[in-house]
C-alpha atoms as one frame of an Amber mdcrd trajectory, in Angstrom:
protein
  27.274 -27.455  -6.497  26.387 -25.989  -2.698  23.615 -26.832  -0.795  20.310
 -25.248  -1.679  19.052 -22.249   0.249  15.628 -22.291   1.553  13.853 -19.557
   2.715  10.200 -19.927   4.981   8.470 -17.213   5.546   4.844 -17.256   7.425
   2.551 -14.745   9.246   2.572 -15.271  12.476   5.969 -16.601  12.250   6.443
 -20.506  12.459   3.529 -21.530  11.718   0.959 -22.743   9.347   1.648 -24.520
   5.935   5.543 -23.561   5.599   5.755 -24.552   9.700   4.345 -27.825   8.396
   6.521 -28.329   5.043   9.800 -27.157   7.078   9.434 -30.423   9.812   8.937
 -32.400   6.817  11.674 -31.453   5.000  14.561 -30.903   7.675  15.020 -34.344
   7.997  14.863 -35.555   4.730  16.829 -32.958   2.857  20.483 -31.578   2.966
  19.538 -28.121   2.450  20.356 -24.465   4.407  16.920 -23.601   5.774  16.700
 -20.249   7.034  12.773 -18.396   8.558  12.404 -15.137   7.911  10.612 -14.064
  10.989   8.696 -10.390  11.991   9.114 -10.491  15.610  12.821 -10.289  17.538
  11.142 -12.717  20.153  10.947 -15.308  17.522  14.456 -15.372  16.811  15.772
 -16.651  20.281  12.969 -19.097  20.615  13.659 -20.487  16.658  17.618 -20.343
  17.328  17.000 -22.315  20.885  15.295 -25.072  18.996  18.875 -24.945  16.423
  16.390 -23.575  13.463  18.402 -20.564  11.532  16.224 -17.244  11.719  16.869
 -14.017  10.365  14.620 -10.950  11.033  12.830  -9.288   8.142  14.598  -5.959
   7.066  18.057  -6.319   8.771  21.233  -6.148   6.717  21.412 -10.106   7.555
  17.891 -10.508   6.130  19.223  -8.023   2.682  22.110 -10.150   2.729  20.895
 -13.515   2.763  17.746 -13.036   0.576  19.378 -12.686  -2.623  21.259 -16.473
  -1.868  17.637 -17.518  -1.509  16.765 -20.674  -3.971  13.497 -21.604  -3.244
  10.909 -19.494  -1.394   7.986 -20.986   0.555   5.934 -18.356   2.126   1.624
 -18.451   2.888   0.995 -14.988   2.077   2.762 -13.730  -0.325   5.635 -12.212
   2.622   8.837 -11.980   0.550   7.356 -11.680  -3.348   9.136  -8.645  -3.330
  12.522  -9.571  -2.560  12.317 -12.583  -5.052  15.478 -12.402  -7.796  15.251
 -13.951 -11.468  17.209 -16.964 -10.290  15.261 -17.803  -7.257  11.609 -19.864
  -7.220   8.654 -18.629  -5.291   6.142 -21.376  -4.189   3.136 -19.461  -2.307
   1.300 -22.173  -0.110  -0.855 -19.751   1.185  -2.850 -19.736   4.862  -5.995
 -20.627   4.026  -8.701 -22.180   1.858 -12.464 -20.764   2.450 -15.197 -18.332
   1.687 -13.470 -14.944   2.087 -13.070 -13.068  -1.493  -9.528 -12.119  -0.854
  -7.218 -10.307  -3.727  -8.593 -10.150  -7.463 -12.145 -11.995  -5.944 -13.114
  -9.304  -3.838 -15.535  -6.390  -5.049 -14.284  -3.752  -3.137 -10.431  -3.913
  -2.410  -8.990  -1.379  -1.259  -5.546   0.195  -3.402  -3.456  -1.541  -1.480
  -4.567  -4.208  -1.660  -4.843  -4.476  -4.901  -0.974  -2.983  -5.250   0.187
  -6.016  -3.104  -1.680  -8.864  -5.115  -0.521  -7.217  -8.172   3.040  -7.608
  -6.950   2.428 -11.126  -5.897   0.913 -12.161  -9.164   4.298 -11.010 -11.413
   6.440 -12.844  -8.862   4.573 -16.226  -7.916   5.778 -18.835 -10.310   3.283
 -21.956  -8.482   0.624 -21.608  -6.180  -0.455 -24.746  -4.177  -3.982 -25.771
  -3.579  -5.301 -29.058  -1.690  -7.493 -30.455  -4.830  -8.995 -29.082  -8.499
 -11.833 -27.429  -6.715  -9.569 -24.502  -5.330  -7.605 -24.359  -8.943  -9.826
 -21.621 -10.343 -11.106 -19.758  -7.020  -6.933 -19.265  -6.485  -6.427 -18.810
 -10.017  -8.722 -15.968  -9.884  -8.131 -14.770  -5.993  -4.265 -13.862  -7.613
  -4.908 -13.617 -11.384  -2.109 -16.415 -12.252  -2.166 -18.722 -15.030  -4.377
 -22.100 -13.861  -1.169 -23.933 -14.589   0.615 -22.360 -11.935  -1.637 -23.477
  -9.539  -0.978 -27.275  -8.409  -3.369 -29.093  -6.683  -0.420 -30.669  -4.546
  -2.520 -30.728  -1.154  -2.667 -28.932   1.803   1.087 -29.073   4.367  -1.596
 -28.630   7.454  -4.156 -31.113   6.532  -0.416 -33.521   7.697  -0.922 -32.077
  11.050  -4.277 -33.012  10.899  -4.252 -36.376  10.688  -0.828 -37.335  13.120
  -0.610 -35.106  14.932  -1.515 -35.774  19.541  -3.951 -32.377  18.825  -5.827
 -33.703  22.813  -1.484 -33.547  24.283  -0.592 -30.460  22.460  -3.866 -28.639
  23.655  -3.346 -29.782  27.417   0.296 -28.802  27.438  -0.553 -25.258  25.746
  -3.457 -24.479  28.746  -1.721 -25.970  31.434  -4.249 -27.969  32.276  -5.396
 -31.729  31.403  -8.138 -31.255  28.898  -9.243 -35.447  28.526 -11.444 -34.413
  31.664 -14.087 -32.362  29.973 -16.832 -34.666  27.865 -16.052 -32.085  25.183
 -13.842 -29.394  23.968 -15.218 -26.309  22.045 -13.035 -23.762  20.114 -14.125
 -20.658  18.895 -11.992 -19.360  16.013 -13.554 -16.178  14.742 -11.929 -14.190
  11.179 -10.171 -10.959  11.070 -12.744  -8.899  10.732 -11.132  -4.782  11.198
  -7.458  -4.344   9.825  -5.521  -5.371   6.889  -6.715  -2.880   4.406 -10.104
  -3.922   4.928 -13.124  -2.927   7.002 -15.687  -5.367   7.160 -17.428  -4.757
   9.697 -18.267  -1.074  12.296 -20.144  -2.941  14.866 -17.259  -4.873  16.868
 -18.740  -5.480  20.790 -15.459  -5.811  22.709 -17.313  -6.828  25.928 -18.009
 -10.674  24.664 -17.064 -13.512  23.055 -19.091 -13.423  20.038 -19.616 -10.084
  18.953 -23.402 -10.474  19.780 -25.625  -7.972  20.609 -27.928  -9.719  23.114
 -25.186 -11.978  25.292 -25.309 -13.435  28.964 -21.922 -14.460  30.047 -23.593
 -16.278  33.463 -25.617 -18.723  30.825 -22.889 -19.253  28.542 -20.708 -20.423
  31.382 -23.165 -21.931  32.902 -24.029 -23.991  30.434 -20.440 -25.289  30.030
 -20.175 -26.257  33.731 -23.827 -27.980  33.380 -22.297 -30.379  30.702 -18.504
 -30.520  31.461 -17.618 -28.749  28.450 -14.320 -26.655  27.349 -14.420 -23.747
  25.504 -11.485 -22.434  23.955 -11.282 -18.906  22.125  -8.913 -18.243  19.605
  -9.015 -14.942  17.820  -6.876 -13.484  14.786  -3.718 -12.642  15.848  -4.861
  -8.972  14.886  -7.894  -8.661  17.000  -6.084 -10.688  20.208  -5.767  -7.351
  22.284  -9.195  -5.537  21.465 -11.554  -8.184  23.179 -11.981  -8.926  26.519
 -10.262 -11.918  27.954 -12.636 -13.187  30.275 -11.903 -16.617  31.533 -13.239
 -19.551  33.886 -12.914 -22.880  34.723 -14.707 -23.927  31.272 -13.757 -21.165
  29.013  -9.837 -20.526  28.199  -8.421 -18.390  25.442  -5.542 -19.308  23.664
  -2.744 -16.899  22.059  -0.040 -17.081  19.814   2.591 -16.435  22.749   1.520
 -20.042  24.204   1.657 -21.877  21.205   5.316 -20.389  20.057   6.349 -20.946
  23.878   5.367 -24.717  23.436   6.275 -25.014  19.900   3.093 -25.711  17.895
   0.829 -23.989  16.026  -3.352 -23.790  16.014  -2.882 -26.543  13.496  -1.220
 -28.994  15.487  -3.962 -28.413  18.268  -6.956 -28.364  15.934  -7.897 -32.358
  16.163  -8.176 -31.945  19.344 -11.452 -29.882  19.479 -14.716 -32.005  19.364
 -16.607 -29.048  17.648 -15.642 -25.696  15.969 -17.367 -22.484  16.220 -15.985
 -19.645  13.472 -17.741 -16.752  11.288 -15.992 -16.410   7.840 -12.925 -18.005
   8.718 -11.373 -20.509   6.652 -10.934 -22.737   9.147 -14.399 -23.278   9.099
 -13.854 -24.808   5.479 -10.403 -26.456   6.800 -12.183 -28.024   9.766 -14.394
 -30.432   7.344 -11.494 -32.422   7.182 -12.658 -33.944  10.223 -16.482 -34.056
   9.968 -16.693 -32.868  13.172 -19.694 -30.208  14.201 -19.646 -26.826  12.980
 -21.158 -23.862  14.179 -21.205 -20.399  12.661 -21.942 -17.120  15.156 -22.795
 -14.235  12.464 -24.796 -11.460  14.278 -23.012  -9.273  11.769 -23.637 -11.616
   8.941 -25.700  -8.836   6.831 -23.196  -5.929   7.212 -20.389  -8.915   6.211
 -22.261  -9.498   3.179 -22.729  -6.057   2.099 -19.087  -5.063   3.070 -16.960
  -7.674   2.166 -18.868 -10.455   0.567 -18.494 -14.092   0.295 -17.490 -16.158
  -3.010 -20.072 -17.148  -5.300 -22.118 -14.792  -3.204 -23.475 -17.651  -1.514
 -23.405 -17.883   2.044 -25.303 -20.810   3.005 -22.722 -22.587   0.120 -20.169
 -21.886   2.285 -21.502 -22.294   6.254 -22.314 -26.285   6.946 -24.029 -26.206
  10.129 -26.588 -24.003  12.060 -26.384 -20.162  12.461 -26.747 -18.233  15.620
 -27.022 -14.480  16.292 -27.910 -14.477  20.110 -26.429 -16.634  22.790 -29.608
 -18.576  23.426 -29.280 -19.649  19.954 -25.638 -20.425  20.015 -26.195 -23.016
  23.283 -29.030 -24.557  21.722 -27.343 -25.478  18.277 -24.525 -26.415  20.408
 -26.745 -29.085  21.961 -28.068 -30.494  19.253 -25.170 -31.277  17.537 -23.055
 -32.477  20.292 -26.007 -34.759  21.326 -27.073 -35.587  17.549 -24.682 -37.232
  15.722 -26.804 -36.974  12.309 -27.199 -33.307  12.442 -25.794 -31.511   9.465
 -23.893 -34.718   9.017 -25.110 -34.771   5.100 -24.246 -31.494   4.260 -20.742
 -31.629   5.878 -19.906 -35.170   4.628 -21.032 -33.305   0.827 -19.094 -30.756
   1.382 -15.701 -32.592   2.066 -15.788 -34.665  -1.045 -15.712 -31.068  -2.895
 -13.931 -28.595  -0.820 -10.975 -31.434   1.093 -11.285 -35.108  -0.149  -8.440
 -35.347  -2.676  -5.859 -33.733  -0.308  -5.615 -35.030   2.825  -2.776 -37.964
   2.503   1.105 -37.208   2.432   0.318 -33.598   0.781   3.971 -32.578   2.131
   5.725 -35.478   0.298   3.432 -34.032  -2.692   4.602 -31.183  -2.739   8.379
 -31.678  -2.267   8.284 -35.121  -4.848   7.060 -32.176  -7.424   9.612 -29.480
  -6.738  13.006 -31.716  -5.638  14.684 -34.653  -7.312  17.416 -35.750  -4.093
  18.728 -32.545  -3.040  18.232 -30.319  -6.233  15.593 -28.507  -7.586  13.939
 -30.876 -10.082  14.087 -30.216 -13.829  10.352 -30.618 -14.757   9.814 -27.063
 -12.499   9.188 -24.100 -14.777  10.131 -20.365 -14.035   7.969 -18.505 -14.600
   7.994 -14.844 -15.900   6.100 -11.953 -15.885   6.114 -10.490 -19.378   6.022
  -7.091 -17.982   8.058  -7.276 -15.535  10.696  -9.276 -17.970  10.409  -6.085
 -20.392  10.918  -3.475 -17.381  14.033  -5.475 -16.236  15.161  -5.746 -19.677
  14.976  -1.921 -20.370  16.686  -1.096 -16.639  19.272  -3.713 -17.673  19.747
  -1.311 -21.149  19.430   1.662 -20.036  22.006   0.525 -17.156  24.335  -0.041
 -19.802  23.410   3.108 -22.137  24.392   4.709 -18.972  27.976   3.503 -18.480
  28.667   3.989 -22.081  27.660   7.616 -21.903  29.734   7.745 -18.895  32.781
   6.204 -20.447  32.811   8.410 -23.659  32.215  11.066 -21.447  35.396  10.443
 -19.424  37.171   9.705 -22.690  35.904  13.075 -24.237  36.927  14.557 -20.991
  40.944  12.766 -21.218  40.991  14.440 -24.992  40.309  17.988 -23.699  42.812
  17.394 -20.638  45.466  16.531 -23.337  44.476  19.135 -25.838  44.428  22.097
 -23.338  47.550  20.588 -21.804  51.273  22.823 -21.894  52.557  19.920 -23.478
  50.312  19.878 -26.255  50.327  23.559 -26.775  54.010  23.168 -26.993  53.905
  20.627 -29.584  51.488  22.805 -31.437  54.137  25.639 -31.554  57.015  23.666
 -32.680  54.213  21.894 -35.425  53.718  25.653 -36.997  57.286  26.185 -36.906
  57.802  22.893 -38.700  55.193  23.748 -41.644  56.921  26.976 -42.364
């Protein structure tokens, strides 16, 4: 038997939970692992670091897919290109508040379309603990028992890796010299089939409506602090990029260039500041400060919603809608160790605790045995999607048979309207008489 072939796919490519799972596994395993990538940059920069790459949609990529044992992708990216004999683990990007797929109450059609795809192909989704079990059950409409509370690939990155190194070497700049360092991390909030919210102010950081640059900055000289922005990688072009000696934004072009991802960076930020992102949720692991900036928290609400329809469930830490308020909740918990330290130490034992040690190993001990796919891992199929391939498969065959008697058929009335036969007809009549 040949080597297994394993396919990663992630969005933005390289990164996230199959980044993490890949550096785990290429040194333990002796398999072919190949990233399916979006971007023709990515494929010199993977290949330069000896990691195969093939870009989506080429004849390569329609050539190689079908070779494809084991799938590990964090949104769903290849479900349609899966074949009978190949496995599809979805690790997904993300674990927090937004009511993505089957959750939300107003998808859009195409959305819809795309999770319905996903949900006949997936055969496990993987979830850091029980909590997420049902929310992901439901987000995809699978079967609880293809979800696997296995852990989290990232929440590895987490804990080793040098997040204060990685951050310095992506800016340019050492970053141990500030007392602290801020990131902002807002969702993706226009785009994607989705509109959640109209009012997007492109002229500051946080979307707010009342915002003073001068005080924000000022305030981060005043106290030696860094702030870092990092937007969606949809929404990096549309704001303004604004920087100083205390504020810095961060892209994905840096961390590709340096070969890390936001995950590998995120322990090194003292304090988060996000919306409706999940790495609000995600950044519990640490216990660190949170922040939320939601001046468009009502028209989020209304739009797009939050699961359990409970906001305040979901955001552990203060809320600010003006500047003034965002630097003054910044103060107190940077200078007040105890604030919102209950709520965020109760809400890792339910949303993270249970999922932050060896969740890689987890995950592979469950699907490998050595270097083959282990035999305890089920396939799973879609009854309708079974039935449809099982009709095309018969009606395939229907097919050639009608086109075999039909070329038969067609050989008798060659032969029968031939000058030989008509000859042997002739001497035939003369025979009976």
């Amino acid at each position: 038997m040949g080597k297994l072939n394993i396919t990663f796919c992630s969005q933005p490519d390289f990164g996230g939970n199959a980044k993490a799972l890949y550096e785990y596994m290429k040194d333990k395993y002796d398999f072919n692992m190949t990233w399916i990538v979006y971007n023709e940059e990515s494929i010199n920069i993977l290949k330069n670091k000896n990691i195969n790459a093939i870009l989506i949609g080429t004849d390569e990529f329609k050539k190689y897919i079908p070779t494809t044992d084991i799938f590990f992708t964090t949104q769903g990216n290849l479900d349609r290109d899966k074949t009978d004999k190949s496995l599809y683990v979805e690790l997904w990007h993300g674990i927090g508040p937004k009511p993505t797929g089957f959750l939300g109450d107003h998808p859009s059609s195409e959305d819809l379309s795309g999770y319905n795809n996903m949900r006949k192909i997936i055969d496990y989704v993987i979830v850091p603990n029980d909590f997420w079990k049902v929310i992901f059950a439901a987000k995809l409409h699978v079967q609880c028992s293809r979800v696997k509370s296995l852990g989290m690939p990232i929440f590895d990155y987490f804990k080793d890796s040098d997040g204060k190194d990685n951050l310095s070497n992506v800016l340019g700049i050492d970053i141990k010299k500030y007392n602290k360092v801020i990131v902002y991390m807002p969702t993706f909030k226009k785009g994607f089939n989705h509109n959640d919210v109209e009012k997007v102010n492109t002229e500051n950081i946080f979307n707010f409506d009342k915002y003073n640059e001068k005080k924000l900055d000022d305030y981060l000289k005043e106290n030696n602090y860094l702030l870092c922005v990092k937007r969606h990688p949809g929404e990096m072009n549309i704001f303004n990029s604004y920087e100083s000696d205390n504020i810095k934004k961060i892209n994905e072009d840096m961390l590709i260039k340096n070969n890390v991802s936001v995950n590998e960076i995120i322990n090194g930020f003292d304090m988060l500041i996000t919306d409706y992102s999940s790495i609000g949720t995600e950044f519990l692991y640490f216990n660190r400060p949170l922040l939320y900036a939601v001046d468009d928290e009502d028209e989020y609400m209304e739009n797009r919603g939050i699961v359990f329809s409970n906001f305040d469930f979901w955001t552990i830490g203060p809320k600010a809608k003006s500047i003034t308020e965002l630097i003054n909740e910044t103060d107190k918990l940077l200078k007040d160790d105890n604030y919102y330290l209950k709520e965020r130490t109760d809400a890792k034992k339910l949303c993270i605790d249970g999922g932050v040690e060896n969740n890689c190993k987890n995950i592979c001990d469950f699907f490998f045995d050595g270097n083959k796919i282990s035999e305890n891992v089920t396939y799973y199929k879609d009854p309708e999607t079974h039935m449809s391939r099982k009709i095309n498969e018969l009606t395939e065959k229907l097919d050639i048979t009608e086109k075999k008697l039909k070329e038969k058929t067609d050989e008798v009335n060659d032969v029968y309207n031939s000058k030989g036969w008509r000859f042997l007809e002739s001497l035939r009549r003369v025979f009976r008489r």
